[in-house]
N, C-alpha and C positions, 0 to 999 in steps of 0.2 A: 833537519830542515825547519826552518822557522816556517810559520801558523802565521805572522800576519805580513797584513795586507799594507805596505806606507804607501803616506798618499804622494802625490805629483812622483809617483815611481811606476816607470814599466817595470815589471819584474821580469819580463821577458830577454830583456836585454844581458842580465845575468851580474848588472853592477854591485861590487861590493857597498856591504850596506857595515858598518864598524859598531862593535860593542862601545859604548858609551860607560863607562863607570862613575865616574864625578864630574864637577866643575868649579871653577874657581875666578873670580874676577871673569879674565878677559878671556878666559881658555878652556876648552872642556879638553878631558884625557880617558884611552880610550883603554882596556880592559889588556891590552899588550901593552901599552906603557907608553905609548904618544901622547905628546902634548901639542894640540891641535889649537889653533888662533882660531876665537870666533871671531869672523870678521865682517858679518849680519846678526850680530845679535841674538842670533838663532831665529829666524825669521822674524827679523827686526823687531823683538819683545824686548831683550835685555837690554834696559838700560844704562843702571847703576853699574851693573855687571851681575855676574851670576853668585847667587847662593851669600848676596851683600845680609851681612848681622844683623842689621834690627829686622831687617824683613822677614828673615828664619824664626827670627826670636817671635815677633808676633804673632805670625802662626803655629807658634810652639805653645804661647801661651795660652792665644786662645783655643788651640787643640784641645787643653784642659777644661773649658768653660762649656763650651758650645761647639758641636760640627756642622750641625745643621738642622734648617727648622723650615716646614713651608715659611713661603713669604706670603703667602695668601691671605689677606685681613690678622697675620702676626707680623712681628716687626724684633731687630732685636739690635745692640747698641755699637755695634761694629759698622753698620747698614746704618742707621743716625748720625755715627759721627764722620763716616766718609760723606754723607750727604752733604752735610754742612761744612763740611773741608771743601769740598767741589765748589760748592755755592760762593765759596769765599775767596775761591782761583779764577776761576773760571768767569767767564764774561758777566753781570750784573741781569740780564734780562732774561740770563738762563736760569731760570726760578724752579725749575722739578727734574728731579732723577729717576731716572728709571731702568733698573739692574735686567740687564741678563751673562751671556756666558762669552761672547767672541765678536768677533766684527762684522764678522756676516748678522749675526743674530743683532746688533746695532742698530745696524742697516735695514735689517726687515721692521726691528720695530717703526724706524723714522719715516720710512715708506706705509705701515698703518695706520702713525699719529696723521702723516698727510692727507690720506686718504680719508682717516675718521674725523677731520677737522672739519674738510670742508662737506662732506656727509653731513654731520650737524649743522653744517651751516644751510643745510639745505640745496645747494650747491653740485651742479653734475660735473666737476671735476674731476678726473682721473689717469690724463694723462701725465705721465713725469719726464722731464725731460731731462738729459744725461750728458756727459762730453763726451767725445768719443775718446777710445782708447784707455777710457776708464777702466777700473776692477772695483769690486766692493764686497767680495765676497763670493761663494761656494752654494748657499741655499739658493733655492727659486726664485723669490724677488731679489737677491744680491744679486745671481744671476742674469736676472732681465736686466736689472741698471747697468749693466755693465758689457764690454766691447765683446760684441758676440765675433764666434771666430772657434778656436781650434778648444781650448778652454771649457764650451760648451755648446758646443753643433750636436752633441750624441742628445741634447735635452731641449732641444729646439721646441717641441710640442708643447710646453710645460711652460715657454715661457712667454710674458706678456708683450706687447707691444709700447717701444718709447720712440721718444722724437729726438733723436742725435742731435750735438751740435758740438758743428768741425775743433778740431783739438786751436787751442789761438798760437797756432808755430811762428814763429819771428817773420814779421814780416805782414802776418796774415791775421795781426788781433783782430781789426776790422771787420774782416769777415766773420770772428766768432760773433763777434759783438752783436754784429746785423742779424744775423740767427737766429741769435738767442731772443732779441726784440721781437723776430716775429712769430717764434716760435711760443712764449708767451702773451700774443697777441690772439692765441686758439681757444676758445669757452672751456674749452676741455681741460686745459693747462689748470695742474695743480701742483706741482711742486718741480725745484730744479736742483740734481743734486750731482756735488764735487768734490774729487780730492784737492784740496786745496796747493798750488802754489807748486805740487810733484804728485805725478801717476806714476805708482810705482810698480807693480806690476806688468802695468804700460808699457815697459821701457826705463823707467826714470824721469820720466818726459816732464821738462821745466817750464812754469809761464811767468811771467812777471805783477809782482804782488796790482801791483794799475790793473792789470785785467783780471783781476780776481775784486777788487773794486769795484771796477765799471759791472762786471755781470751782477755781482751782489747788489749793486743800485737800478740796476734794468728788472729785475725782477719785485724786488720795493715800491719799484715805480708801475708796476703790472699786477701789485698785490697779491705774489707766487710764493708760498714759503720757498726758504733755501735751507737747502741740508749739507751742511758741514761734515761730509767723511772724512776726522782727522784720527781713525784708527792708527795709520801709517805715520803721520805726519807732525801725531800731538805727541805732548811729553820732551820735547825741548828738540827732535830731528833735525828741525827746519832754521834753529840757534832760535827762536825761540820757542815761550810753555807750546804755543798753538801758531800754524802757521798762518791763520788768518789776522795772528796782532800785525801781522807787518805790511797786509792792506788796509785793516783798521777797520774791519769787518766783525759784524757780530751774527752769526746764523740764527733763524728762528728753530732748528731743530740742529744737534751739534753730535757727532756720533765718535766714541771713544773705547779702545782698548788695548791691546799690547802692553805698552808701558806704563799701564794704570796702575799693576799691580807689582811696578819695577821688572816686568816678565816673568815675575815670581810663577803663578797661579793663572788662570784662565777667569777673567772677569770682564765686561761691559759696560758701561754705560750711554742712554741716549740720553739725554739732555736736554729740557723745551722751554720754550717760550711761556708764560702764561697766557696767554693767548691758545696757544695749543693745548693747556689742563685742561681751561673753560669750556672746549669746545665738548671736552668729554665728562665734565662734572654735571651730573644731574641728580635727581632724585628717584630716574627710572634704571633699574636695574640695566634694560637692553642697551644700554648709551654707554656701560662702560666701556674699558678699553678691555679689548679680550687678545690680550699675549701673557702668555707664564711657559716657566718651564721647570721641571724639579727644582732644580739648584739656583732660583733666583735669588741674588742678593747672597749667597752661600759664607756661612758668617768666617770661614778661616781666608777665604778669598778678599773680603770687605778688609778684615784685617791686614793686609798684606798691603791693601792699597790705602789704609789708614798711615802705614808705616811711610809707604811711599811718599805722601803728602808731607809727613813730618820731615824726611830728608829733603824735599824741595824745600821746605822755611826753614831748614837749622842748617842745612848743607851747603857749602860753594855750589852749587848743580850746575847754575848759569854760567859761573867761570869758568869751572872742567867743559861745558859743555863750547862756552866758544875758546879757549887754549885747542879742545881736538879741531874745530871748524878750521883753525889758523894752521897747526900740521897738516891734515891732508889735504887743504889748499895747494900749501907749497908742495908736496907729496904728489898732488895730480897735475900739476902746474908744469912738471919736467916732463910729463910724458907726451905734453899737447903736441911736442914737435918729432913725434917718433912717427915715420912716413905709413904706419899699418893703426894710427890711432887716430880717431875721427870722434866730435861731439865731445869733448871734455867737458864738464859743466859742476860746479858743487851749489849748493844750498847746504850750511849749516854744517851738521855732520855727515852730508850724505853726497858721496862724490861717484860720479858715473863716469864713462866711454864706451865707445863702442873698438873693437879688433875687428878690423878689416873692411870688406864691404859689405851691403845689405845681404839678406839672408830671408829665411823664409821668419822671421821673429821669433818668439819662445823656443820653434823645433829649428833652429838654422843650427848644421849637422856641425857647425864648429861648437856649440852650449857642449854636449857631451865630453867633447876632446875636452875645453876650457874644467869642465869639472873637476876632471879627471887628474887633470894635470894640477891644481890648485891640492887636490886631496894626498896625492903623492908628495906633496912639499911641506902637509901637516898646517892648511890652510883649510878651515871653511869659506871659501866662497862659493855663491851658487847662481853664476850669469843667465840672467833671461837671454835665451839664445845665444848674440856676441855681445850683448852690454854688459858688460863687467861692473859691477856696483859693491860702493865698501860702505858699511852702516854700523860699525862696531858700536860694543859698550864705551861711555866715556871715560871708564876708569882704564883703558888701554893704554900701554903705556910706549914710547917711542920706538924703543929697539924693537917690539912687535909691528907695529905700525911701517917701519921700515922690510921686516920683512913680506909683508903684505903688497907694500912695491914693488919689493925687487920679485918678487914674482911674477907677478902682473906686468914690468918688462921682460923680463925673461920670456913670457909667454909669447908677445907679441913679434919675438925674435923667433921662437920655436916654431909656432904655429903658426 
């Protein structure tokens, strides 16, 4: 019997968990000899696709060089040149990087820079405000930010107090809108932070790039930092790099991972404003900013995302990436009229529905059935509850794609 522990797994339940042996592009294959469609990415990391050549090779190389070094007052050139790779993608006013490990850990940091900002500003700000239905993560402060509920009710004590504001569902921008105005109209109000444009964890839950606009301008206008969680959503998901180009937004703190490192490796970055360096540049020691963690900046991960960057400027990316937007459009586009399929909606590469009717969300007793039935057909997918969501690699190719459907109706007949 296996020793560990996987995470979002009851192990009570007694579900097969599958030996894993390699991966290749779009498909991992498993120690019996299946070949399995990923068809998330492997929790929405893989981009390019899995175990892609220059990105192996870079971490091959620099294997040879350097593994690893504090990042503590050292520095080393892997961590340099992803910097200035960033600097030169990414928005113009996001002027500093700042490495850690995952997206939760993103997230923590851009909730200290908030907090340490307006600190030095002298300023009693600290409350943060959230959307609701959000996720952002697994640690304490990712925790707090995000939609309390089944998730983490056993950590309730632990976590801090935010001021929601209603998700802006069709129909009802308005009322987030209004919200959000007066919810930074509080002294206390110190920053407002969003998955931009799709809550994925949420649901999938979709809002339109105007009201990722308006709130970014309502908070501008109330002088709130905004925190950009484009963990999920950055690296080209949404069809494009960031899902905030297509409101036309630029976050004072911008938080990134997943596909930073092509899903290669486990790496982070938060991303600031100058404006937020300043707050913590001084000449007294207590003013720094106090986040590290061993492996900050960890120079085989830097690399990886070094690589990364060079196939975003030498590669099709943006092509492959809107050709997949354009198949599973047409792909989810036949199922809208199947009498058990409700909510179809795609952004980019990323197409959702919902089977049947509501449910209890993440634990609605049909997610297991859905699992189950996806694994025995040699599919990863893995439905929060009954919304069914496809995120693959962009190097996936049709005839997969196709079976990824016809499952997905099959199912909605079956089940």
């Amino acid at each position: 019997m296996s020793a560990v522990w996987h995470p979002f797994t009851q192990h009570g339940l007694g579900e097969p968990i599958p030996l894993v042996s390699h991966a290749e592009g779009a498909a991992i294959f498993t120690v019996d000899g299946r070949r399995i469609v990923d068809a998330i990415s492997s929790w929405w990391v893989t981009t390019h696709g899995h175990r892609h050549p220059r990105i192996v090779a870079a971490m091959r190389e620099q294997a040879e060089r350097l593994d690893q070094i504090i990042f503590a007052g050292w520095t080393h050139e892997p961590a340099e040149e992803l910097a200035r790779g960033l600097r030169a993608i990414m928005p113009d006013a996001l002027t500093r990087v700042f490495y850690s490990d995952s997206g939760s850990t993103a997230v923590e940091v851009a909730l200290k820079m908030a907090l340490g900002y307006w600190q030095a500003r002298g300023e009693a700000r600290h409350r943060i405000l959230v959307l609701e239905h959000g996720y952002h993560g697994d640690t304490i402060g990712a925790m707090s930010v995000g939609q309390r509920g089944v998730f983490n009710r056993a950590y309730a004590p632990l976590l801090f107090d935010v001021a929601t504001i209603p998700f802006p569902a069709g129909g009802r921008e308005q009322a987030t809108l209004d919200a959000l105005a007066r919810a930074c109209a509080d002294p206390h109000a110190a920053a407002f932070i969003v998955e931009p444009l799709v809550l994925g964890a949420g649901g999938m839950l979709m809002y339109p790039p105007a009201v990722l606009a308006a709130m970014r301008a309502i908070c501008a206008d109330a002088g709130l930092l905004f925190i950009s969680d484009e963990v999920m959503t950055g690296w080209g998901r949404t069809g494009t790099l960031l899902a905030g180009e297509q409101a036309g937004i630029v976050p004072d703190i911008l938080c990134l991972s997943k596909g930073l490192t092509g899903g290669a490796v486990p790496l982070a970055v938060t991303m600031a404003s100058e404006a937020v360096w300043d707050a913590h540049f001084d000449a007294d020691r207590a003013r720094m900013f106090f986040h590290s963690s061993s492996y900050t900046a960890n120079p085989l991960a830097c690399a990886a995302a070094v690589a990364n960057l060079a196939i975003w400027r030498e590669e099709p990316v943006r092509e492959r990436i809107a050709t997949l937007a354009a198949r599973q459009a047409v792909r989810v586009a036949a199922l809208a009229d199947h009498p058990r399929v409700t909510g179809v909606r795609t952004l980019g590469t990323i197409a959702a529905l919902e089977i049947g009717g509501g449910g209890d969300g993440y634990l609605a007793a049909l997610g297991p059935r859905l699992l189950a039935f996806f694994r025995e057909r040699d599919l990863l997918l893995r439905p929060l509850g009954n919304t069914v969501y496809v995120m693959p690699p962009y190097c996936i190719g049709e005839d997969d794609l196709d079976r990824i459907y016809a499952a997905i109706f099959e199912a909605c007949d079956a089940l």
